[in-house]
N, C-alpha and C positions, 0 to 999 in steps of 0.2 A: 619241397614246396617252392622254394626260391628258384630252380630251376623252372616247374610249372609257371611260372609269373612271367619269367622271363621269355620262353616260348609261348606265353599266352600274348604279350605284348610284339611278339615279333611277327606273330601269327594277326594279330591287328594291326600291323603298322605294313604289311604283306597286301593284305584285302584292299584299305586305303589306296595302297600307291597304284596296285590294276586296279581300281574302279577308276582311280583322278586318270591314270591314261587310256580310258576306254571311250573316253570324247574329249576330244579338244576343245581347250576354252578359248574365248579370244578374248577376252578381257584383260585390260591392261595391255594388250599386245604391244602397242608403240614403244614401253616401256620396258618390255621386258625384251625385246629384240636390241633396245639400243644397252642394254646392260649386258645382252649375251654378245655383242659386239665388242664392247668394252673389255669383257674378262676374254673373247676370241685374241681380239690386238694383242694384251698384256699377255696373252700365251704365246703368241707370235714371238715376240720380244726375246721373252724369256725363253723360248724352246730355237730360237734360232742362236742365242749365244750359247747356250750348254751344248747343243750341237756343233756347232763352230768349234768351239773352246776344246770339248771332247775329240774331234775328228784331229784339231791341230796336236794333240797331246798322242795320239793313236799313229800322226802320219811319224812321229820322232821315234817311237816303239817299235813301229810294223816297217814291213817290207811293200812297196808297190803291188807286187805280186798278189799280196796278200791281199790287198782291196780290189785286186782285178780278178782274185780267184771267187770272192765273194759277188761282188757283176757278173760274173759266170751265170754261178748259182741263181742270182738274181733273176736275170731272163726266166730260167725254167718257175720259180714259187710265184711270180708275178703273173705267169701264164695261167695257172694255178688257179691264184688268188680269184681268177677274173669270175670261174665256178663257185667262188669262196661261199658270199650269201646267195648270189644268183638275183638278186636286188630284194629280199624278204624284209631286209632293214628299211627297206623306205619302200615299201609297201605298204607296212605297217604305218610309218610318218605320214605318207601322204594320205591317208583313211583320217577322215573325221570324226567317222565313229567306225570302232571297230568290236571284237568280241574276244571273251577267253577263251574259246576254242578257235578262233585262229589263231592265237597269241602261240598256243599248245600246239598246233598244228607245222607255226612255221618255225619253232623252237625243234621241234624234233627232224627236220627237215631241213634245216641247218646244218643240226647235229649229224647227220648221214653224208651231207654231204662234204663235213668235215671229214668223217672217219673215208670217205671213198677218197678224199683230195690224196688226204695221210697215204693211201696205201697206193695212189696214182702217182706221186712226186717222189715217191721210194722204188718203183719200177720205173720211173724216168731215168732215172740218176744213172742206171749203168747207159744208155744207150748215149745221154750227154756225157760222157767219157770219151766219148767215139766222138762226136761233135766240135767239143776244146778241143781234143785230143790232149789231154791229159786224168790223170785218176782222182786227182783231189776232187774235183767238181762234184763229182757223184757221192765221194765221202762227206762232203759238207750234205748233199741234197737228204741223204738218207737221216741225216738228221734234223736238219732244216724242217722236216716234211711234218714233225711234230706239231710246225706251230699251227701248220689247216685244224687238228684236233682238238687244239685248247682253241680257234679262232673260231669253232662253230658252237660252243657253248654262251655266247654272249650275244649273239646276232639278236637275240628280243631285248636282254636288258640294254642293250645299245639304242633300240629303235625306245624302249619305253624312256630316256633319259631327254632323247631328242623332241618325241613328242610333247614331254614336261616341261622342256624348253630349261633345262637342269644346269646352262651351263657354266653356273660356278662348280658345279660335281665335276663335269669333263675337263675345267680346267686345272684341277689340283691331281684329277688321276692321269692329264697327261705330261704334268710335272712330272709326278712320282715317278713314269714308266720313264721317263729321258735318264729322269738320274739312276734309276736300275740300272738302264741297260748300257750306260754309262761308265758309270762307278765298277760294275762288274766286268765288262772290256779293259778297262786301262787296267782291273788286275790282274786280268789275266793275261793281259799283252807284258805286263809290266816281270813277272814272271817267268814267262818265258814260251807261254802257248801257241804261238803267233797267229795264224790264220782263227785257228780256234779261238783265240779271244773276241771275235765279232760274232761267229757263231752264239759262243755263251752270254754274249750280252744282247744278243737280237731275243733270244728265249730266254732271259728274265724279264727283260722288256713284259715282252707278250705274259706272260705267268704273270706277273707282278700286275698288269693291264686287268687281267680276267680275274683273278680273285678279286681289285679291288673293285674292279663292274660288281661283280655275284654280291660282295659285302655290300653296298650300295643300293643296290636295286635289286630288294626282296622276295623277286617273282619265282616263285616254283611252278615247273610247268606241268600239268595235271597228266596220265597216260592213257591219252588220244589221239588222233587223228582225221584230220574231215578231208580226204583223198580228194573230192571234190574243189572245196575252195583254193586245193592248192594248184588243181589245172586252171581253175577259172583266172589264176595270176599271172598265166603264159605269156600271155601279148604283151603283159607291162613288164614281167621279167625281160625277155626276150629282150626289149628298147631297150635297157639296163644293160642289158650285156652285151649287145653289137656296140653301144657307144664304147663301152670299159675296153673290148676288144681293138676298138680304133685308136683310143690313147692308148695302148700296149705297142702296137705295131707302131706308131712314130714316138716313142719313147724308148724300144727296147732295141730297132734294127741296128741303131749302130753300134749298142755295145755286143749282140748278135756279131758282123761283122769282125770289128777290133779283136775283140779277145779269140777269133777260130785263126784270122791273117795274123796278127801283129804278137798276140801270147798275153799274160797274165799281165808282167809289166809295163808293158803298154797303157793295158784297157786299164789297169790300175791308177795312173796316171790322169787319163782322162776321165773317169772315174771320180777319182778327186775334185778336179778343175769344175766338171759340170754338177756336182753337189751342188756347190755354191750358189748356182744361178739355182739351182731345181729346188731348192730354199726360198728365195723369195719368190716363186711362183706358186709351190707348194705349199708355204704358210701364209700365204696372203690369200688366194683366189678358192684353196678348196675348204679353211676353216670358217671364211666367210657364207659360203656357198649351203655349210653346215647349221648354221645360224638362219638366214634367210628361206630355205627349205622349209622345216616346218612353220617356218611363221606366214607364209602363203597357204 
């Protein structure tokens, strides 16, 4: 009985949260944009010291090497990434009014083209072998390539959080995930795993990220598909992904470059050095960007 209650109130509290994001409200807008500003900055703050903090405690553990062989990998899952939702998360944000069959539509849709990334970033891996010219690259990618498959289960509850304009939610579950993937690198750096200790802390991160999206945002997606609405999304996909493609290409050539001339330790090096600035342009200009989005 007590479990019936409790799935009966989950099951209500389920319906609620997709109806409130199936039109946007603007009420109170002014207000609620300058408070998702406020907890964006304070996640700033707070995600660019446990990052610092953690990277400086990672660089006295690890080898150069070790974060150059990760930049490696990097190039190849970013390239990736760029197919990741193919822009279905703000497709969704940017619809004023939308429906549960699209919700269901770009949910599973997603989800495919999670599990194709998975199995595209795992036949990348031997041929970027030949690339670095070294072996590790592809041993990290082959497992790396996991996170496309938990990264495509979240693509609606992500877009319903944004439309909700939720962001005291996002910014407690993007604590949680720093200090995951965190806490769990410096032990296994501390240990003695090396390279692999950023692997295993980039995929707690993400796991840790996607269960607590799913706990959070109660949407089950129904088993359908409208084949249709999701060609009719081409042309705004399409803008999505030539721009993500252009910030790839002057983001990724030179560590491309560095690490096939110069080797692991090098790129490692440099690697380092350019975090730091990629910090304050990346948590200032794309969290804000995240905030103001829906609220246009």
């Amino acid at each position: 009985m007590a479990e019936d209650k409790k799935y009966s109130a989950w099951r209500r509290r389920s319906h609620s949260v997709v109806r409130g994001a199936l039109v946007l409200q603007s009420g109170n807008l002014g207000s609620r944009v300058v408070s998702g500003a406020g907890f964006t900055m304070m996640g700033i703050a707070l995600r660019t010291l446990l990052t610092i903090g953690s990277m400086a405690i990672l660089a006295r553990l690890l080898t150069p090497a070790d974060f150059g062989y990760i930049a490696m990998a990097t190039t190849v899952t970013e390239l990736a990434a760029l197919f990741g939702s193919f822009g279905f998360s703000n497709i969704l944000i940017q619809r004023k009014v939308t429906n549960r069959l699209q919700m269901d539509t770009l949910f599973w849709a997603g989800l495919l083209v999670g599990i194709g990334l998975t199995a595209g970033v795992f036949l990348l891996s031997f041929p970027a072998e030949s690339v670095f010219g070294n072996p590790i690259t592809g041993e990290l990618l082959r497992i790396l390539s996991l996170s496309f498959l938990f990264g495509g289960l979240t693509v609606v509850h992500s877009a319903i959080i944004a439309r909700m304009m939720w962001f005291r939610l996002e910014f407690w579950i993007q604590i949680v995930v720093i200090l995951c993937r965190s806490l769990v690198a410096i032990a296994f750096a501390y240990t003695g795993y090396g390279v692999w200790s950023l692997v295993a802390g980039a995929l707690a991160g993400i796991v840790s990220g996607v269960l607590l999206t799913l706990i959070a945002v109660p949407y089950l997606p129904r088993l359908r598909f409208h084949c249709a609405y999701l060609t009719s999304t081409w042309r705004t996909s399409s803008s999505y992904f030539g721009s993500s493609m252009l910030y790839y290409i002057s983001m990724n050539v030179d560590v491309l470059l560095i690490g096939r001339e110069l080797g692991a330790s090098a790129l490692g090096y440099y690697q380092n050095a350019r975090s730091l600035t990629d910090e304050v342009r990346g948590r200032l200009a794309m969290p804000l960007q995240r905030v103001l989005f829906p609220a246009f």
